[in-house]
MIMARSE-869432 format. One line per 3 residues: number of its first residue (from 1); for each residue x, y, z of N, C-alpha, C. Coordinates in Angstrom, 3 decimals. Each point is the difference from the previous one (the first is absolute). Layout:
NUM	X Y Z X Y Z X Y Z  ...
***
This chain:
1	-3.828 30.808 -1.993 -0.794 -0.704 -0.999 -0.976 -0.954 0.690  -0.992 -0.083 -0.597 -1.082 -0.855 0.559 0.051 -1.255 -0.645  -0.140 -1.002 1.027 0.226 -1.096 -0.677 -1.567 -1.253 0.589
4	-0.378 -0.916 -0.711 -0.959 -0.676 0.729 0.303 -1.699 -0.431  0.204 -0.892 1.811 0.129 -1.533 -0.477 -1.188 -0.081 0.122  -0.514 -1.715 -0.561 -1.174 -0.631 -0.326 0.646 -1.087 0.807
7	-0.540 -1.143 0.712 0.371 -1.197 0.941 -1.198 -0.379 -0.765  -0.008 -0.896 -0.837 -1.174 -0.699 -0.639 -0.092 -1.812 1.156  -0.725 0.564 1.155 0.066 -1.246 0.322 -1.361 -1.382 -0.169
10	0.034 -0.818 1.077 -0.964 -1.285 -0.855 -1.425 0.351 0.616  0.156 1.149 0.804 -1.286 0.256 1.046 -0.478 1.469 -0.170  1.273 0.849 0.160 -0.193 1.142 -0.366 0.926 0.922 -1.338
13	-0.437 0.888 -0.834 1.077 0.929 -0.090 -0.130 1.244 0.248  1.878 -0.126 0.489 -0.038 1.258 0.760 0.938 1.749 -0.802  -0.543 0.911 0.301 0.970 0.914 -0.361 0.608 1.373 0.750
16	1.072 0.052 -0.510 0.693 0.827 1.007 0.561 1.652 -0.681  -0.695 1.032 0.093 0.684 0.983 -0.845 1.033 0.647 1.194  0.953 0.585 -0.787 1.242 0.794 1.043 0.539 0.764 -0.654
19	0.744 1.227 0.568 0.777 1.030 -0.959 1.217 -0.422 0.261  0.903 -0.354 -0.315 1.589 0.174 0.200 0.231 1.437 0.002  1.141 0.362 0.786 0.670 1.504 0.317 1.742 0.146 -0.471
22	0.758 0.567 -0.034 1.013 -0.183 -0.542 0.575 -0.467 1.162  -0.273 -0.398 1.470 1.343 -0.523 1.007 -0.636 -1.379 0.461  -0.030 -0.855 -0.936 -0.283 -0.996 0.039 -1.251 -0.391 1.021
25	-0.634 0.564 0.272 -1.685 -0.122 0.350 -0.968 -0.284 -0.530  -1.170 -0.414 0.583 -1.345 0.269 -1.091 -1.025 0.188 0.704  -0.940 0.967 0.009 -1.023 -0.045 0.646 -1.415 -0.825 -0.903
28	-0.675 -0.510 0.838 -0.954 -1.198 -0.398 -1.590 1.590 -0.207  -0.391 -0.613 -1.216 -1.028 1.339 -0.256 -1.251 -0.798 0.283  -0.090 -1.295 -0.517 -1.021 -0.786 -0.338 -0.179 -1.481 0.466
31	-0.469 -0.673 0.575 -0.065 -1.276 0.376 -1.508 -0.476 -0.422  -0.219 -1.480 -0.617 -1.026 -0.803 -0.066 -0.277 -1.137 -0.407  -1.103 -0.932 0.123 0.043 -1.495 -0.047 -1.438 -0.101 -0.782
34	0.237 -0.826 -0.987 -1.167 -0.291 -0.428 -0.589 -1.697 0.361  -0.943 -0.310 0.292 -0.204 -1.690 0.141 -0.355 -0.744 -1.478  1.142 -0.917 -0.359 -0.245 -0.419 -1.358 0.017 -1.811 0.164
37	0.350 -0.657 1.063 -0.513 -1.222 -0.401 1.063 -0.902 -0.859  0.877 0.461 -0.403 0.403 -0.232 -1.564 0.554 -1.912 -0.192  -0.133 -0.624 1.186 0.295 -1.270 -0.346 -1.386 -0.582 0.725
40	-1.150 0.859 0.515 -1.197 -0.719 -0.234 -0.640 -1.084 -0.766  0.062 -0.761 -0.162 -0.653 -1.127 -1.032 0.900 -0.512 -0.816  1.198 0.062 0.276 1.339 -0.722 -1.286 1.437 -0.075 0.870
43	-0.011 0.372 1.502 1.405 -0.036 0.274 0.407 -1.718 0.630  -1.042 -1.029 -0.298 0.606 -0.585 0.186 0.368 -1.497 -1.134  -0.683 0.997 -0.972 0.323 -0.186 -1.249 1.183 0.757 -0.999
46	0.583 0.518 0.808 1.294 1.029 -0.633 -0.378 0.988 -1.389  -1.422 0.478 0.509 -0.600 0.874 -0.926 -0.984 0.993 0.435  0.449 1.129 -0.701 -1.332 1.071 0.307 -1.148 -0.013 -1.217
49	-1.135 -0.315 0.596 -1.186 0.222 -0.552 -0.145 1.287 -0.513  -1.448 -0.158 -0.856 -0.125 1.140 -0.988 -1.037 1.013 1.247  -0.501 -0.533 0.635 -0.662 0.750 1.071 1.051 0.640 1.035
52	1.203 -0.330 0.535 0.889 0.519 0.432 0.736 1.127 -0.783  0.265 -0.537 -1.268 -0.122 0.797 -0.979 -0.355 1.964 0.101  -1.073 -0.216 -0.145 -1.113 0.852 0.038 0.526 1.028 1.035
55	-0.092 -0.763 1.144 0.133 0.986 1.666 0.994 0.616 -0.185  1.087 -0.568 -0.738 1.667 0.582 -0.068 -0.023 1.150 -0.794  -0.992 -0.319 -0.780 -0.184 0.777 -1.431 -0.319 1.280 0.715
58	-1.242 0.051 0.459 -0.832 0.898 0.629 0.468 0.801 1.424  1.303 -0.714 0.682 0.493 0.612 0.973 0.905 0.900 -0.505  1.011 -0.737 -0.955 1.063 0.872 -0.870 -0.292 1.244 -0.631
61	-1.366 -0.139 -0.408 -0.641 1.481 -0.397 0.101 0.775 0.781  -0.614 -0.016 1.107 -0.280 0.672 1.146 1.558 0.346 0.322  1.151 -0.832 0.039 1.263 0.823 0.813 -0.143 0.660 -1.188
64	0.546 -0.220 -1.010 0.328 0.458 -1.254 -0.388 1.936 -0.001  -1.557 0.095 0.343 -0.228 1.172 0.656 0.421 0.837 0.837  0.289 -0.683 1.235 0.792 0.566 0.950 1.361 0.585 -0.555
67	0.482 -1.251 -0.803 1.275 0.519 -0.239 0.251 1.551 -1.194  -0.867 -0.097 -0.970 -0.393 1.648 -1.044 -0.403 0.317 1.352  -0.569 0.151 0.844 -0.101 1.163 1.219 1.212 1.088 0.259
70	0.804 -1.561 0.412 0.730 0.803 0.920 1.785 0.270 -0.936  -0.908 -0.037 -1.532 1.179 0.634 -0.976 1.470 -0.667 0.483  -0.071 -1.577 0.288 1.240 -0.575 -0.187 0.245 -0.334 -1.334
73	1.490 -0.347 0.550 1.298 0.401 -1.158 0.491 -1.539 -0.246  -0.313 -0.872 0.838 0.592 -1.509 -0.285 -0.668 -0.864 0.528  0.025 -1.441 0.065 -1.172 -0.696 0.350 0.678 -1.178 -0.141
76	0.056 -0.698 1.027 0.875 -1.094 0.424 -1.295 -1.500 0.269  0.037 -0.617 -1.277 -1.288 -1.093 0.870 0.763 -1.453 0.603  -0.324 -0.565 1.144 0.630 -1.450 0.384 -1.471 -0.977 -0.394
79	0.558 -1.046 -0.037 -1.525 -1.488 -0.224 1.268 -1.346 0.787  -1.007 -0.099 0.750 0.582 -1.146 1.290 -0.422 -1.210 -0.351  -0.538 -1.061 1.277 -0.303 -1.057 -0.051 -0.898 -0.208 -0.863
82	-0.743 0.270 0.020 -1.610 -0.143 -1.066 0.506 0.231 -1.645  0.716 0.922 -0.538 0.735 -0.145 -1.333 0.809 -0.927 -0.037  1.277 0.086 0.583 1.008 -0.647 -0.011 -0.134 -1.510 -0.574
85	-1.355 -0.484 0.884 0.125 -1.012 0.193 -1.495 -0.966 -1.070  -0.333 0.898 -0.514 -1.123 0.157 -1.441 0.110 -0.516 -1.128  -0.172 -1.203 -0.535 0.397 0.219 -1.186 -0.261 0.812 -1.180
88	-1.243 0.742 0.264 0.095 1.116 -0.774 0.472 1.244 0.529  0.777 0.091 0.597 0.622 1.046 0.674 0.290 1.092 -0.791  0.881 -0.758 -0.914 0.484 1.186 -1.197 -1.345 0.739 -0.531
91	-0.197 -1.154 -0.397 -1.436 0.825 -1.097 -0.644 0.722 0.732  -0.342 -0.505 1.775 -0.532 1.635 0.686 1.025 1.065 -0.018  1.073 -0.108 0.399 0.877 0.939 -0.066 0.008 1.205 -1.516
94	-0.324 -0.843 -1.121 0.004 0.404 -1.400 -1.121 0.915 0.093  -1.642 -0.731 0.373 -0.612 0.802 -0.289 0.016 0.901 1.147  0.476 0.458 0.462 -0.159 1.158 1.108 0.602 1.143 -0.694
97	1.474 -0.792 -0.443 0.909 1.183 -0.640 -0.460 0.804 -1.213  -0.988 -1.066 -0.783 -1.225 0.448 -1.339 -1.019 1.289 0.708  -0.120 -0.366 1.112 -1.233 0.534 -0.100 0.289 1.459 1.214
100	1.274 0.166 1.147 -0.381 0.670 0.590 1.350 0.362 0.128  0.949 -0.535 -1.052 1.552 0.530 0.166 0.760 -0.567 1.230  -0.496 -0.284 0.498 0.824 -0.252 1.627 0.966 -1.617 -0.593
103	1.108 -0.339 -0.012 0.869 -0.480 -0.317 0.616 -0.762 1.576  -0.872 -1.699 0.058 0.235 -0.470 1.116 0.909 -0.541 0.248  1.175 0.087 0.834 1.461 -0.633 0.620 -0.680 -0.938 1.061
106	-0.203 -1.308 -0.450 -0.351 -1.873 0.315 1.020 -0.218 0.804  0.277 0.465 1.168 1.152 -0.765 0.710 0.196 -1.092 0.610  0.604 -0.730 0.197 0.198 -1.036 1.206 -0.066 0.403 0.946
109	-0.128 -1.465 1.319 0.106 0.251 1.026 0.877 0.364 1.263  1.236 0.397 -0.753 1.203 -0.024 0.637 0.136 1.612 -0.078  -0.577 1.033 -1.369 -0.131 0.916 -0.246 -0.852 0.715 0.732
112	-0.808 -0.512 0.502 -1.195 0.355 0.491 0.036 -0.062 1.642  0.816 -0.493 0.591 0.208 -0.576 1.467 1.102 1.314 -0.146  0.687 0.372 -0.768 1.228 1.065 0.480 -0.590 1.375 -0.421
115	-0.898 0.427 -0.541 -0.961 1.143 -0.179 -0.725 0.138 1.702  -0.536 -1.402 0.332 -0.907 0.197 1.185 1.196 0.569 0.754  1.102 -0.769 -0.030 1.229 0.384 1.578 0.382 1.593 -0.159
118	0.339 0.291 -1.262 0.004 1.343 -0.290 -0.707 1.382 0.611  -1.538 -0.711 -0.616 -1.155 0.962 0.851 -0.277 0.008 1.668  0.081 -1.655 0.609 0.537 0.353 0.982 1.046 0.457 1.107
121	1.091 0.045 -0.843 0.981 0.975 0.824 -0.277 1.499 -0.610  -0.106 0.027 -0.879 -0.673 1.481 0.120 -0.623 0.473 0.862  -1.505 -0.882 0.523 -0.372 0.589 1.151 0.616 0.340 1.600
124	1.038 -0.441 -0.362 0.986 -0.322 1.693 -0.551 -0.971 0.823  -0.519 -0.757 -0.406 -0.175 -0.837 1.347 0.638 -1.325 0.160  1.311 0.057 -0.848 1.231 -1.132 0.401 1.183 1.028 0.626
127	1.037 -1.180 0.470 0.592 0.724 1.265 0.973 -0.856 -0.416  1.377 -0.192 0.912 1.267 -0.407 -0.151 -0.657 -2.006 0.026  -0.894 -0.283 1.378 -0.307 -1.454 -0.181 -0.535 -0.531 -1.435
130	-0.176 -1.033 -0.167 -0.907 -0.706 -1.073 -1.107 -0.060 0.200  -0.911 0.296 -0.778 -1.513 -0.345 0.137 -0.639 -0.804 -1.361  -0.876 -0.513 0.240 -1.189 -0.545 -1.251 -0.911 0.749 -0.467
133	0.156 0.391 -0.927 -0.906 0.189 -0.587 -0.922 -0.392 -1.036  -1.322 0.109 0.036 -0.742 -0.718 -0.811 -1.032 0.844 -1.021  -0.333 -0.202 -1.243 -1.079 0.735 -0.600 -0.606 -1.514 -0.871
136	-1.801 0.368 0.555 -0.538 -0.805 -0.155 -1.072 0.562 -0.829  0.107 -1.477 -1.478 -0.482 0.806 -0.915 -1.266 -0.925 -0.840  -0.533 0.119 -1.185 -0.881 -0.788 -0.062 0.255 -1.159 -0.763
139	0.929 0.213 -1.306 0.703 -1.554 -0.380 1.457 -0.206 0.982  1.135 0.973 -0.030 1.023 -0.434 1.137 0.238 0.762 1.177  0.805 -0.833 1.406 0.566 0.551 0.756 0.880 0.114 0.682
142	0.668 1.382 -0.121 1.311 0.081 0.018 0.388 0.210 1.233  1.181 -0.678 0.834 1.181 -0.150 0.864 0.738 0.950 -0.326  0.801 0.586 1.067 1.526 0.525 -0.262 0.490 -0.179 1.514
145	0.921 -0.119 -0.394 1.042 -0.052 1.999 0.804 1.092 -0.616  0.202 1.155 0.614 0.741 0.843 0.099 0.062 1.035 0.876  1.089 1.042 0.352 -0.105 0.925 0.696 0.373 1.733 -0.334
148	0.095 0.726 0.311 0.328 1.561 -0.939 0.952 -0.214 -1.133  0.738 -0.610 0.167 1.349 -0.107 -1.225 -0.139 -1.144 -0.993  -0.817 -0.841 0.389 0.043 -1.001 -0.830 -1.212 -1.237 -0.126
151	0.643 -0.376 -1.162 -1.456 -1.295 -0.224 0.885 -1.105 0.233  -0.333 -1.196 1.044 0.544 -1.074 0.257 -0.503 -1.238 -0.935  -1.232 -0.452 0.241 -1.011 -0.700 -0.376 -1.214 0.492 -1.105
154	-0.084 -0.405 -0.821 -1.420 -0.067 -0.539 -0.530 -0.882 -0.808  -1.288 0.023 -0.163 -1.135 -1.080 -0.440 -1.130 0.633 -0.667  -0.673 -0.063 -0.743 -1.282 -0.160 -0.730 -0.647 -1.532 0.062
157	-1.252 0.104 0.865 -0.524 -1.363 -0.510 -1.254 0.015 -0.417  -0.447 -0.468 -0.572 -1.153 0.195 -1.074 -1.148 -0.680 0.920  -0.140 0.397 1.146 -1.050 -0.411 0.813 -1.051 1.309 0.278
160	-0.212 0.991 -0.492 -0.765 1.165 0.290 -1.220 -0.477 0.264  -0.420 0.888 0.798 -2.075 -0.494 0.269 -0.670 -0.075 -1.318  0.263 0.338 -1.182 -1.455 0.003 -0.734 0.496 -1.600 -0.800
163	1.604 0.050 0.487 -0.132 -2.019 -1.179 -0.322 -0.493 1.949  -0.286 0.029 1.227 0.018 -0.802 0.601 -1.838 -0.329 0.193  -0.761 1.351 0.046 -0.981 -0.232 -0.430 -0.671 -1.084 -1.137
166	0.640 0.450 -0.804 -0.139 -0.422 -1.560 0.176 -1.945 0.250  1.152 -0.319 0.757 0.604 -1.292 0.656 -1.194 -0.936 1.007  -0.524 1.352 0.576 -0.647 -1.422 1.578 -1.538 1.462 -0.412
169	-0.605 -1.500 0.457 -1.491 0.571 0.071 -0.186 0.244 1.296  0.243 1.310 0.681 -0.381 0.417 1.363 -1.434 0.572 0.134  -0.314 -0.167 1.400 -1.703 -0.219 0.973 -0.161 1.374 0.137
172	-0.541 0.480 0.142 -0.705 1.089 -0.056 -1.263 0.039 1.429  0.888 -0.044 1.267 1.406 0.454 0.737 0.792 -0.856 -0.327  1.124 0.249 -0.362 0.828 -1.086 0.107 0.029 -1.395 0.924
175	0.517 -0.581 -0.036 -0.015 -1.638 0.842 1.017 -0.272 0.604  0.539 0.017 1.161 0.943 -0.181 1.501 0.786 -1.719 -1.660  -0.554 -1.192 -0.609 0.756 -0.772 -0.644 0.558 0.897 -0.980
178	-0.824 0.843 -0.871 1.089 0.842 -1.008 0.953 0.680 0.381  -0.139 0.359 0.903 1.115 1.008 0.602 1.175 -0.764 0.258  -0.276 -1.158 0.282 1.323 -1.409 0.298 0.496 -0.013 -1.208
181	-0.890 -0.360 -1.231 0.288 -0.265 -1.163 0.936 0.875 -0.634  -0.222 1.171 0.123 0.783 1.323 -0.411 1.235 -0.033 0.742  0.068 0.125 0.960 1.325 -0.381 0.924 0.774 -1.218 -0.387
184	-0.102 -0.833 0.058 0.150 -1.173 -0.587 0.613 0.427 -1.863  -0.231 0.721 -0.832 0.134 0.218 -1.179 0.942 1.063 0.010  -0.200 0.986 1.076 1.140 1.020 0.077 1.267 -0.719 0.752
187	-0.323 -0.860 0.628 1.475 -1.052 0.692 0.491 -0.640 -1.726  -0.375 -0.283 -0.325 0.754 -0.762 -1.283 0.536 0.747 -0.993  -1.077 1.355 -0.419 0.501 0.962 -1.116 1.088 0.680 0.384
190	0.386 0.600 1.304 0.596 0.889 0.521 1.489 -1.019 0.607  0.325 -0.919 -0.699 1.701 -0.711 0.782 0.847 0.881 0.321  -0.192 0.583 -1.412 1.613 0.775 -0.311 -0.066 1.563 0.877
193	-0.987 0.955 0.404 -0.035 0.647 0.920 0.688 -0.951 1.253  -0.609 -0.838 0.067 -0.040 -0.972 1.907 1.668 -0.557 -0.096  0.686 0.565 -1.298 1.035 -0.865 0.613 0.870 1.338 -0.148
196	-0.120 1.038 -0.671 0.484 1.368 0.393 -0.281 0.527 1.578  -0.695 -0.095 0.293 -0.560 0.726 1.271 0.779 -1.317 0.983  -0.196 -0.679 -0.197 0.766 -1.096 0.725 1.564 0.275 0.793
199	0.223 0.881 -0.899 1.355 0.310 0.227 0.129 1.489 0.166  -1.216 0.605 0.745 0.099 1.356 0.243 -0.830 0.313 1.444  0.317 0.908 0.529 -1.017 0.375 1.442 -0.613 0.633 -0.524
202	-1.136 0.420 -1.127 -0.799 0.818 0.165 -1.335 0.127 0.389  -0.469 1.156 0.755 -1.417 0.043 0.926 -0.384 1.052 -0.766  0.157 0.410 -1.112 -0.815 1.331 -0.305 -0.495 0.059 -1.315
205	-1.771 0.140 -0.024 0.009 -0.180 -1.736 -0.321 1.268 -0.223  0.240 -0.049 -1.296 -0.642 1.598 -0.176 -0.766 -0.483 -1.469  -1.032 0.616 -0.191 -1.424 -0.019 -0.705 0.232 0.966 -1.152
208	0.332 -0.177 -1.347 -0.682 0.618 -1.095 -1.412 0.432 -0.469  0.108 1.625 0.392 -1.571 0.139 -0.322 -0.952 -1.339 -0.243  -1.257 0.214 -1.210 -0.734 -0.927 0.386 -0.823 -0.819 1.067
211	0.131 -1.441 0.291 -1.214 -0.367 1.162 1.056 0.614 0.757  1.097 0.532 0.678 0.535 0.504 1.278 -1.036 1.064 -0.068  0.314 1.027 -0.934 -1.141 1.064 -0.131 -1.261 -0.073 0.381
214	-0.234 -1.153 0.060 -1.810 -0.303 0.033 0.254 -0.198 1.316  0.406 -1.000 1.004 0.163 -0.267 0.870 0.170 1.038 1.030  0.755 1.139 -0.108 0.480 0.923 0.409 -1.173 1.194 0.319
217	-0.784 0.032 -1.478 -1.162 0.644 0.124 -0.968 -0.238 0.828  -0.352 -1.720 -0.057 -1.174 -0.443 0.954 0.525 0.085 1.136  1.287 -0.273 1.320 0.218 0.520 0.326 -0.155 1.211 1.145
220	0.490 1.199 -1.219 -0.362 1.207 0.037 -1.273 0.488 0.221  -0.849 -0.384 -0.872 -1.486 0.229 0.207 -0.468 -0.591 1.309  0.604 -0.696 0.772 -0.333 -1.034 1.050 0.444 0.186 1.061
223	1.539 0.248 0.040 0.855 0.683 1.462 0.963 1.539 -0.874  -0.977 0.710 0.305 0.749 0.850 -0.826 1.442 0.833 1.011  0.197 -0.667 1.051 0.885 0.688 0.673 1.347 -0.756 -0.146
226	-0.458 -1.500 -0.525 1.339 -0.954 -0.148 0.703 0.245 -1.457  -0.106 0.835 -0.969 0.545 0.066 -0.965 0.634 0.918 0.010  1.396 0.227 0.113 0.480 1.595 -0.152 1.240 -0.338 -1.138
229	0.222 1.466 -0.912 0.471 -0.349 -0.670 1.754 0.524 0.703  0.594 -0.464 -0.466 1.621 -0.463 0.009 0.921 1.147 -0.794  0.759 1.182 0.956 0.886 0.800 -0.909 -0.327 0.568 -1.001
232	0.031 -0.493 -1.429 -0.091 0.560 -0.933 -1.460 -0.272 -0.369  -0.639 -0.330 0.195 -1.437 -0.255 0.583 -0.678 -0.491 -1.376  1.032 -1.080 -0.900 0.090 -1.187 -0.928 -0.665 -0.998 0.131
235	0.134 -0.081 1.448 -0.132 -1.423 0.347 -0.339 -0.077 1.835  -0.820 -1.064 0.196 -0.350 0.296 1.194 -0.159 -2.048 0.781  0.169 0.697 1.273 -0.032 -1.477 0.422 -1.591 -0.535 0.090
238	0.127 -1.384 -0.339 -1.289 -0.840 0.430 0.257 -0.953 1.483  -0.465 0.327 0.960 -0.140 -0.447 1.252 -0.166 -1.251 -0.025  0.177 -1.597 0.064 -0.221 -1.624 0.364 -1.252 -0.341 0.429
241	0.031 0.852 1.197 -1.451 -0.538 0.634 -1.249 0.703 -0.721  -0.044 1.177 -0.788 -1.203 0.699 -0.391 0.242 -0.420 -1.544  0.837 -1.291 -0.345 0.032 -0.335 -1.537 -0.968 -1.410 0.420
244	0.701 -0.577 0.889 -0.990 -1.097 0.658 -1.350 0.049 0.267  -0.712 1.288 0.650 -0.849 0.408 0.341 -0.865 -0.058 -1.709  0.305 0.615 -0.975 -0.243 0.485 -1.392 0.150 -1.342 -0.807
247	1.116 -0.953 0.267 -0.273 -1.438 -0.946 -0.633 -0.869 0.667  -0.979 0.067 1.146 -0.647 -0.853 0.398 -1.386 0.314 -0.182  -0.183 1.505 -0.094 -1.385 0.090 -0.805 0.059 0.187 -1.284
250	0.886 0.158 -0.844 0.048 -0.529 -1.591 -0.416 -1.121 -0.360  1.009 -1.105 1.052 -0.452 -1.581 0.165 -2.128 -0.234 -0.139  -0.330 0.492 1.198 -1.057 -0.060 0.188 -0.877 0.404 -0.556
253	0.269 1.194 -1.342 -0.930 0.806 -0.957 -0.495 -0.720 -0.863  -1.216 0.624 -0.661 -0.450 -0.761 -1.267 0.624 0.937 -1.259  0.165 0.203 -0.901 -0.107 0.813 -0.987 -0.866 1.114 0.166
256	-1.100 -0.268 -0.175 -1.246 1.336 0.154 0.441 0.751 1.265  0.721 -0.715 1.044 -0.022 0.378 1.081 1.968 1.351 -0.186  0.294 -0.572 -0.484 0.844 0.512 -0.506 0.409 1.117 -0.797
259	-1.320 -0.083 -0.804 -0.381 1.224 -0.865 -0.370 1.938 0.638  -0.221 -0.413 1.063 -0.465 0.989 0.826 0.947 0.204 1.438  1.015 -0.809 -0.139 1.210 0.408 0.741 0.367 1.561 -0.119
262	-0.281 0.732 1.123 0.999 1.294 -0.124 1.701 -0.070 -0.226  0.504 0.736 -0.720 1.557 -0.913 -0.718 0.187 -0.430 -0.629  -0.944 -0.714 -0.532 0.567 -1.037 -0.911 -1.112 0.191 -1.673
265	1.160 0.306 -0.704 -0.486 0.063 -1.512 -0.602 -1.271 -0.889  -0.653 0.666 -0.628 -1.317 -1.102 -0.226 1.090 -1.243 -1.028  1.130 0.517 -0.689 0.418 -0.372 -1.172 0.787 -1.248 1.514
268	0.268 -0.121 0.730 0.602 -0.891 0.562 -0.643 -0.681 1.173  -1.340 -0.005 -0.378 -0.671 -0.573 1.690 -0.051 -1.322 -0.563  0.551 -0.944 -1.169 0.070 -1.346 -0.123 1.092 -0.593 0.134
271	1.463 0.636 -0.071 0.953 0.136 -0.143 0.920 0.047 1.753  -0.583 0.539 0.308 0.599 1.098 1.516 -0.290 -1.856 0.909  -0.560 -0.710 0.012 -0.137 -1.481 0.918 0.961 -0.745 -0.308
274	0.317 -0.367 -1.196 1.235 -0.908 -0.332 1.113 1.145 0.149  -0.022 1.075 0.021 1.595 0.470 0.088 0.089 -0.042 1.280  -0.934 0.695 0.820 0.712 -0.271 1.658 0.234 -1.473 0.118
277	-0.931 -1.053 -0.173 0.363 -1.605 0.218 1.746 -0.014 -0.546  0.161 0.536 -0.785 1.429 -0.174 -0.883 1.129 0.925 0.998  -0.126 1.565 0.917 0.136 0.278 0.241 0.536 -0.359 1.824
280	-1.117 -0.739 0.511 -0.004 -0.489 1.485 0.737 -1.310 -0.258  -0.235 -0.679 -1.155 1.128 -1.020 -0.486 1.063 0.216 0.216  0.951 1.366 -0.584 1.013 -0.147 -0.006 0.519 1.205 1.532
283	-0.494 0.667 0.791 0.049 0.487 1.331 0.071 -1.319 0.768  -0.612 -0.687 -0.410 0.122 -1.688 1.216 1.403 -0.721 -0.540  -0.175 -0.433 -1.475 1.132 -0.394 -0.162 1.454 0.411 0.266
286	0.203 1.403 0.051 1.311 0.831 -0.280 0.369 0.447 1.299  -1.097 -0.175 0.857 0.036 0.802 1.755 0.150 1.308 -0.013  -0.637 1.170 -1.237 -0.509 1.110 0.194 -0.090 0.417 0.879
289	0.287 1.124 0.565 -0.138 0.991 1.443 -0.976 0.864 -0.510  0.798 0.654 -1.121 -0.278 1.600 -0.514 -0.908 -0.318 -1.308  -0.570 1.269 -0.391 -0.478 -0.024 -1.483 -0.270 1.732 -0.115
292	0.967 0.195 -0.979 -0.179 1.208 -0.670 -0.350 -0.300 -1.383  -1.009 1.083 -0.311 -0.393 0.624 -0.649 0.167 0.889 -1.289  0.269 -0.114 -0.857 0.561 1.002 -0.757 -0.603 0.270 -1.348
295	-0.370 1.489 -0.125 -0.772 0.445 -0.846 0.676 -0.296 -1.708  1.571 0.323 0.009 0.847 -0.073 -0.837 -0.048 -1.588 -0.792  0.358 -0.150 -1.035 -0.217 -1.359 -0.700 0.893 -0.078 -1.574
298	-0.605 -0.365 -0.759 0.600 -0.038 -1.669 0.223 1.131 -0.580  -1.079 0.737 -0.023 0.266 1.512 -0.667 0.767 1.034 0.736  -0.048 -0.284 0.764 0.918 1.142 1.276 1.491 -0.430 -0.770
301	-0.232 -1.641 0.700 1.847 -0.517 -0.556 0.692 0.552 -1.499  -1.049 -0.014 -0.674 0.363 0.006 -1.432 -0.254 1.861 0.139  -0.058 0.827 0.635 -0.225 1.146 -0.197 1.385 1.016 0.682
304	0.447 -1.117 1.128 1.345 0.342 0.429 1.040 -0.317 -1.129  -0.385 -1.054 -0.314 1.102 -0.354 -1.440 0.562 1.206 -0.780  -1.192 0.668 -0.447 -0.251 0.981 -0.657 1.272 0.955 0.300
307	-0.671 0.506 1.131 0.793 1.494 0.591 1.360 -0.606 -0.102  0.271 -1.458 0.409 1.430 0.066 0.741 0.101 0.062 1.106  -0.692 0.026 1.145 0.275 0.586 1.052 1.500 -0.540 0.810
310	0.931 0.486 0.233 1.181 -0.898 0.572 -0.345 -0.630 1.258  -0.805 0.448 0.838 0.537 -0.837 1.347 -1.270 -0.949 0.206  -0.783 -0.196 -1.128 -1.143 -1.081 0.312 0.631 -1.280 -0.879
***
């Protein structure tokens, strides 16, 4: 049976079509992202605008298509930080369900951090140690400490790039003082990670699609010999020194300049500066070695759910 999730997130939404098979498998038919903005101009007002509105409106069409394409049978939608946290949340949620059937499951952030751990052990790239993992999003971002068998730790914090944007008026290149400032704001928001990790050795983050994705790409487009992908070829490592190499000319970009980056998608060349700043934040803070990569995320997690799979 064909089935398709929706990840209605605050930056993008995303969708995922897949067939389930009868031995608890699924092969993925369809993957895509639309750029919607959706806490543009109200997330730090705990509201989506009628112009955000619109984009959601107009992206949802568009999966909505995809999905009569590819003659699915069920349709699973999530709404994250940017609903959740809305006060008209419902009433977007309402009119979506008026107008395009899709019936949105508003989760928390605790719901939403164990979907990400899900999708990434699906991809294999946890092991018997503990690792961090992170998915960084545009209203929250989610923590997990865990390893193949289990979730130790987790967090949602409602610090995503589009409310941190939305928060500090950043330079355009950014400014060597904002960058303090941000650091400085991620030391205070982030305790309750710093006092988990406190009490753990871990050196290894691993990246939920998204800016890892972006990062990974530019990158790629850049040293294309340092990216290889990993086993099940899910997920792939990002090298330290050629992430360094890549957030020091992010640092140094303008926007326009940005726009014409090979790699990097237009829907995130405003976005992609504060997440690495947020990113090299927490590699300095945590004493990062490693950084993997991983293609796998919410819909994957919630797609293993599905099947059942026993040993993920």
């Amino acid at each position: 049976m064909r089935t398709a999730i929706l990840d209605l997130g605050t930056n993008t939404f995303n969708l995922l079509v897949a067939e389930k098979d009868g031995a608890g498998e699924f092969t993925i038919l369809h993957e895509s992202k639309l750029a919607v903005k959706l806490g543009k101009g109200g997330i730090s007002k705990n509201y989506i605008v009628c112009e955000a509105i619109g984009r959601a409106s107009a992206a949802l069409a568009k999966h909505k298509e995809t999905i009569n394409k590819f003659g699915v049978k069920e349709v699973f939608t999530f709404g994250t930080s940017a609903i959740r946290s809305a006060e008209n949340g419902n009433e977007f949620k309402k009119y979506i369900n008026e107008k395009y059937g899709f019936d949105i499951n508003i989760i928390d952030g605790n719901r939403e951090a164990e979907l990400i751990y899900k999708g990434i052990k699906a991809s294999g790239c946890l092991t018997d140690e503990k690792r961090i993992i992170l998915d960084i999003g545009g209203g929250s971002n989610e923590f997990i400490i865990g390893d193949k068998d289990s979730i130790f730790w987790k967090e949602s914090f409602p610090i995503g790039i589009a409310r941190i944007i939305s928060k500090f008026e950043l330079s355009n290149p950014i400014k060597e003082e904002e960058i303090k400032e941000l650091d400085q704001y991620f030391e205070e928001e982030l305790a309750h990670l710093f006092k988990a990790t406190d009490k753990e050795k871990i050196d290894v983050l691993i990246g939920a699609a998204g800016s890892f994705e972006t990062l990974s790409m530019l990158i790629q487009e850049r040293y294309p010999e340092s990216i290889v992908s990993l086993k099940t070829g899910k997920y792939r490592e990002i090298k330290l020194d050629k992430y360094e190499e890549i957030h020091t000319r992010l640092l140094k970009s303008t926007l326009e300049e940005r726009l014409s980056m090979a790699g990097l998608e237009i829907s995130r060349a405003e976005m992609i500066v504060p997440a690495s700043v947020f990113i090299h934040f927490i590699i300095n803070r945590l004493k990062i070695k490693r950084i993997i990569q991983s293609d796998y995320s919410l819909k994957e997690g919630f797609m293993y759910e599905l099947v059942d799979i026993k040993e993920i």
